[in-house]
FIKOL-500799 format. One record per atom (N, C-alpha, C): residue number from 1; residue in one letter; atom name; x, y, z. Coordinates in nm, 3 decimals. Example, Ala and Ser with C-alpha at 12.3 -4.5 7.8 and 13.67 -1.06 7.14 Angstrom:
PT   n res atom      px      py      pz
PT   1   A    N   1.319  -0.569   0.780
PT   1   A   CA   1.230  -0.450   0.780
PT   1   A    C   1.320  -0.330   0.780
PT   2   S    N   1.285  -0.225   0.708
PT   2   S   CA   1.367  -0.106   0.714
PT   2   S    C   1.290   0.003   0.787
END
This chain:
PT   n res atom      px      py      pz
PT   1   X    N   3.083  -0.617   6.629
PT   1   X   CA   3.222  -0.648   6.598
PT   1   X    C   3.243  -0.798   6.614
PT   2   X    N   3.359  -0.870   6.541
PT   2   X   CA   3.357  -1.005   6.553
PT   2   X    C   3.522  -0.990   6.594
PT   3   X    N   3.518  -1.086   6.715
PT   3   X   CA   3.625  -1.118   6.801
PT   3   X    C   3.657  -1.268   6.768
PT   4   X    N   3.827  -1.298   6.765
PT   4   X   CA   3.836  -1.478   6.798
PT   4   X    C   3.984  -1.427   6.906
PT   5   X    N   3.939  -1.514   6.999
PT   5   X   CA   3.943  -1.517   7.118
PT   5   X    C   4.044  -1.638   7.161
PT   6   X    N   4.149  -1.659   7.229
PT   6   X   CA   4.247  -1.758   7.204
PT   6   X    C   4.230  -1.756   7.384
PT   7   X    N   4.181  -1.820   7.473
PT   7   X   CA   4.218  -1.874   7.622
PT   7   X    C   4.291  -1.981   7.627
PT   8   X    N   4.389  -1.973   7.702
PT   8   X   CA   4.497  -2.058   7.730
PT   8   X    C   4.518  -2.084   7.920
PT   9   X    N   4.556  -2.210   7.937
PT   9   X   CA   4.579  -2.261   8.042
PT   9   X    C   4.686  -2.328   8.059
PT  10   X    N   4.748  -2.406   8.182
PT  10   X   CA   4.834  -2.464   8.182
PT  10   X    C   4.772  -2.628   8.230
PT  11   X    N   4.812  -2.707   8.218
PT  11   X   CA   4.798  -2.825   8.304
PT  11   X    C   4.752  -2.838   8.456
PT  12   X    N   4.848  -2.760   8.484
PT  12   X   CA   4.830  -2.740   8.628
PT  12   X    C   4.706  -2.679   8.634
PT  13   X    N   4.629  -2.539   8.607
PT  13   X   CA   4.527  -2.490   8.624
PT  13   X    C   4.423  -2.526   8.505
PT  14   X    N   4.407  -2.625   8.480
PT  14   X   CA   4.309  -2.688   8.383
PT  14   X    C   4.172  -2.707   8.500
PT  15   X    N   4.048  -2.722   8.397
PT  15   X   CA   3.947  -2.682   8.466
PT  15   X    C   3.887  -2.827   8.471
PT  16   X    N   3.949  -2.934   8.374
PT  16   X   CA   3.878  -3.058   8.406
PT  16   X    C   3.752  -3.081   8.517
PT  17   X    N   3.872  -3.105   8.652
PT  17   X   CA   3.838  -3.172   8.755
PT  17   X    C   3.754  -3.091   8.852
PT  18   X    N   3.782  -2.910   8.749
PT  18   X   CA   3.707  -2.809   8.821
PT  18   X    C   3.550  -2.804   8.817
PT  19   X    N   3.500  -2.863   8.701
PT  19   X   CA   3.373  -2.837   8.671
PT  19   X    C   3.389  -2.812   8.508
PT  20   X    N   3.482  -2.799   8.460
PT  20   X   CA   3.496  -2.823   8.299
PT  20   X    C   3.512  -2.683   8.292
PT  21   X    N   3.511  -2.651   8.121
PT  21   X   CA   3.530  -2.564   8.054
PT  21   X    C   3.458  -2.415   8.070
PT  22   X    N   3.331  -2.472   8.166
PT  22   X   CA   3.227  -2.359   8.161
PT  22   X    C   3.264  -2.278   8.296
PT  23   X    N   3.372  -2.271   8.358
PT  23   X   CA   3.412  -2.184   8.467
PT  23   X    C   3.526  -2.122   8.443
PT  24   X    N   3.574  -2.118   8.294
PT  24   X   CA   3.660  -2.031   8.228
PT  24   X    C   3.565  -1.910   8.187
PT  25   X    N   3.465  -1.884   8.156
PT  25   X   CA   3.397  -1.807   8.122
PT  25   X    C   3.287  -1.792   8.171
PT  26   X    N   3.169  -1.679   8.134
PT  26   X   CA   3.058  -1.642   8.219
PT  26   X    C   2.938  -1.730   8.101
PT  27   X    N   2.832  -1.729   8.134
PT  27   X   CA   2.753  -1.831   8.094
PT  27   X    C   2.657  -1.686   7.956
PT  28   X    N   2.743  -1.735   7.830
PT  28   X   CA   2.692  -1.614   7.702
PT  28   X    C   2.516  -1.559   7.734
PT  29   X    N   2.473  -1.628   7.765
PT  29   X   CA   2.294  -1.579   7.834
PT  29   X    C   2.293  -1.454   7.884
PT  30   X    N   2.378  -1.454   7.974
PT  30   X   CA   2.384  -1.385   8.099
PT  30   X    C   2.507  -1.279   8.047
PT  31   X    N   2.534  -1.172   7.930
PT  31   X   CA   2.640  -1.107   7.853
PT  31   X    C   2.584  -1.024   7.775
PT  32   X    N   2.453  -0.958   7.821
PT  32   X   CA   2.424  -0.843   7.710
PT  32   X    C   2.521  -0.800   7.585
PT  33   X    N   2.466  -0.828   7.438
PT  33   X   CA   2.560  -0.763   7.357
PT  33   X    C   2.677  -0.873   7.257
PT  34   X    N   2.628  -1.010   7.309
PT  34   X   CA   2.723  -1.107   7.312
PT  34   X    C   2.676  -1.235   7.221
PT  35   X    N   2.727  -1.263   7.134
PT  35   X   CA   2.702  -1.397   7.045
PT  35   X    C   2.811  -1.457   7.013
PT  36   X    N   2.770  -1.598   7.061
PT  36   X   CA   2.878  -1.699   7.015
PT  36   X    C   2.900  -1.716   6.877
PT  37   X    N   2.976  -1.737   6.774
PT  37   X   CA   2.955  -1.784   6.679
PT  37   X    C   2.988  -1.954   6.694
PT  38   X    N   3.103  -1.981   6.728
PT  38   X   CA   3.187  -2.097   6.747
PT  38   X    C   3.266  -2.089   6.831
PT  39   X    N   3.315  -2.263   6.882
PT  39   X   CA   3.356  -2.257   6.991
PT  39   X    C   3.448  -2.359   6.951
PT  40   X    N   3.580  -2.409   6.956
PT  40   X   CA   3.683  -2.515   6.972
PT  40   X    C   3.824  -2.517   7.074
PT  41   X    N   3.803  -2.655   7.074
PT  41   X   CA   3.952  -2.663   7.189
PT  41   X    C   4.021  -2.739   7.140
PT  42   X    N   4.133  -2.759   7.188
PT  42   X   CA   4.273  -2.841   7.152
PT  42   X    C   4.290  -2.872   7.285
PT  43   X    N   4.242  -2.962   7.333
PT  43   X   CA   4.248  -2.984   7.493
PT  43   X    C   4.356  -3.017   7.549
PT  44   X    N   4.450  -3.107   7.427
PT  44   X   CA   4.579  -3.165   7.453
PT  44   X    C   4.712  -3.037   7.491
PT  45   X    N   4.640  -2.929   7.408
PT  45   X   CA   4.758  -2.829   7.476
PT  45   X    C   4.711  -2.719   7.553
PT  46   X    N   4.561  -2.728   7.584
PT  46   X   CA   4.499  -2.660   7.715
PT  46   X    C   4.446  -2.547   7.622
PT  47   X    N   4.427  -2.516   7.507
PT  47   X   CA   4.374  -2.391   7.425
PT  47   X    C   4.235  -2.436   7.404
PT  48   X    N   4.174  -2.321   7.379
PT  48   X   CA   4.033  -2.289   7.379
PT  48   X    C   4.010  -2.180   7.267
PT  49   X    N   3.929  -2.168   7.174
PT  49   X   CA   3.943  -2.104   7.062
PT  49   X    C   3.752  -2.064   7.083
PT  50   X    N   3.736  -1.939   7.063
PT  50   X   CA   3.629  -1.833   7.055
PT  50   X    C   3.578  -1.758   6.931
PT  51   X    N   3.520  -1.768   6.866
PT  51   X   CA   3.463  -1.681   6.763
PT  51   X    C   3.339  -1.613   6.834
PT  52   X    N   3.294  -1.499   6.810
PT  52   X   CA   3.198  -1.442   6.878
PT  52   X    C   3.167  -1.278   6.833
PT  53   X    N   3.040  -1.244   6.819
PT  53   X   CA   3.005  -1.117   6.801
PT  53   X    C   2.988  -1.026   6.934
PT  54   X    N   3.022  -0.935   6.941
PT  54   X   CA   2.989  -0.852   7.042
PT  54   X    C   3.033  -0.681   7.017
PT  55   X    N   2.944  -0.607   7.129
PT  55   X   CA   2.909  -0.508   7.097
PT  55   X    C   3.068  -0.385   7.097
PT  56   X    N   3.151  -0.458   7.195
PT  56   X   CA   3.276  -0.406   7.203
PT  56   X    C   3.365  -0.463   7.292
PT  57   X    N   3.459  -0.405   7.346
PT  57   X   CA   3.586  -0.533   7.376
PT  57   X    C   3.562  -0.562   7.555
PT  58   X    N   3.448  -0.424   7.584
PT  58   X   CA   3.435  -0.494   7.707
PT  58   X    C   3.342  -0.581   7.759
PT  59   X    N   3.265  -0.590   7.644
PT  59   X   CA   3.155  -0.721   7.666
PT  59   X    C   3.219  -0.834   7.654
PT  60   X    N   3.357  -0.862   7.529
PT  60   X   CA   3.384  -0.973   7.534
PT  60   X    C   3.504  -1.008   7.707
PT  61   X    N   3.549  -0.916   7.733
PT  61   X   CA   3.581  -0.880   7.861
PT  61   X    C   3.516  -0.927   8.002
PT  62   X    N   3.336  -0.944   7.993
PT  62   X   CA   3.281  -0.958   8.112
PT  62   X    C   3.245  -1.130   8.125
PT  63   X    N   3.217  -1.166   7.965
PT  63   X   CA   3.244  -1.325   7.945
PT  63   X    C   3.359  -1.375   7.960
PT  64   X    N   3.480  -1.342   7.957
PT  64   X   CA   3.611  -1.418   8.011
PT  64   X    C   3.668  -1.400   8.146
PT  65   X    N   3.588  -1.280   8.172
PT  65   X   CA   3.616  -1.274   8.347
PT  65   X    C   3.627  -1.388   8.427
PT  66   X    N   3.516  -1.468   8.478
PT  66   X   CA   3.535  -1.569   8.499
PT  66   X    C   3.688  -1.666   8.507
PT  67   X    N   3.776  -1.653   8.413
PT  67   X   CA   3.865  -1.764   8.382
PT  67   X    C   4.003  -1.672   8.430
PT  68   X    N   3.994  -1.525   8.490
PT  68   X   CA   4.111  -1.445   8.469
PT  68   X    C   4.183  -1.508   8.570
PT  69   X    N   4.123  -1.555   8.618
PT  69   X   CA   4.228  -1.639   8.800
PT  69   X    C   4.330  -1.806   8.736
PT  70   X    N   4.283  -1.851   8.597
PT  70   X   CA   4.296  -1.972   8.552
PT  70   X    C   4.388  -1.963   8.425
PT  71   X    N   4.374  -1.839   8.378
PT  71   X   CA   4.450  -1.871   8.221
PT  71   X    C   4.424  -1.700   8.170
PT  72   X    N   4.517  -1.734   8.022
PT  72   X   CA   4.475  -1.578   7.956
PT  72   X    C   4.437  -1.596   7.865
PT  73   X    N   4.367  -1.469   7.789
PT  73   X   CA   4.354  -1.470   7.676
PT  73   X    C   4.407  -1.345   7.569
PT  74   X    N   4.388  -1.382   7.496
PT  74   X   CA   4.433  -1.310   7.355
PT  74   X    C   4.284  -1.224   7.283
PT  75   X    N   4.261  -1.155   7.298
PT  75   X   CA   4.135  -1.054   7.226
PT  75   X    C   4.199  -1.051   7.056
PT  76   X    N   4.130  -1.085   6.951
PT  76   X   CA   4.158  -1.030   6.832
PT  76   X    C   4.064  -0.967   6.743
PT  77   X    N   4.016  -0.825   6.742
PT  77   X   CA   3.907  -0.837   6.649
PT  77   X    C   3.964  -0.882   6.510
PT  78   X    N   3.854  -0.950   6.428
PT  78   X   CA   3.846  -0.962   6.281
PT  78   X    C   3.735  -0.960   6.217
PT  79   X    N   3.783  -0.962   6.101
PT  79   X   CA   3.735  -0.986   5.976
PT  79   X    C   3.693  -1.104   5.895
PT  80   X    N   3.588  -1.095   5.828
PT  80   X   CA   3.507  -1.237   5.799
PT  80   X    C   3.549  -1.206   5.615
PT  81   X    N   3.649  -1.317   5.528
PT  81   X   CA   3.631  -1.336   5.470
PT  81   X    C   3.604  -1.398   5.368
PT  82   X    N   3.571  -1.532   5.397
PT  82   X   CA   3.507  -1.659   5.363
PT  82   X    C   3.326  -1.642   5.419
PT  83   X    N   3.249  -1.695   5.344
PT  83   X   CA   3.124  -1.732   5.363
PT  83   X    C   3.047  -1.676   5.340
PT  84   X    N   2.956  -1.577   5.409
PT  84   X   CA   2.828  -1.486   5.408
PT  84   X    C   2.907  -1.344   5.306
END
C-alpha cells in the first residue's frame, strides 16, 4: 500500500536542537514491511511530508512512533497517478 504521511510540529517542540528530524521517526531499516519513497519538509512551518510503501497502517504506525510525544500525523493511503 502507498501512504503520504503529513507530521506536524510546533516551534516549541521542534526537533532541531533535539538531534534533528531523525527522532520524529524510527530509523526505516529497522520497520519490516516499510519503504520510503520520498521524503520533504517545509521547515519554516514545522511540516514534514512522507511518501512511503508499506505493508499496512500499522507498520507505517511503528515508524512514526518515535515522534508521538513531539507532533502528529495525518496517515493517507493513496493512489499513484502520474509516472510508472
Amino acid at each position: 500500500m502507498l501512504f503520504l504521511i503529513t507530521q506536524t510540529h510546533t516551534p516549541e517542540t521542534c526537533p532541531i536542537d533535539a538531534g534533528g528530524r531523525e527522532i520524529l521517526h524510527e530509523k526505516p531499516e529497522n520497520v519490516p514491511g516499510l519503504k520510503i519513497v520520498a521524503g520533504y519538509g517545509s521547515y519554516t512551518e514545522h511540516i514534514l511530508y512522507y511518501i512511503m510503501e508499506a505493508d499496512d497502517y500499522d507498520t507505517v504506525e511503528k515508524f512514526l512512533c518515535p515522534g508521538f510525544k513531539r507532533c502528529t500525523a495525518t496517515i493517507t493511503p493513496v493512489s499513484q497517478f502520474f509516472g510508472k
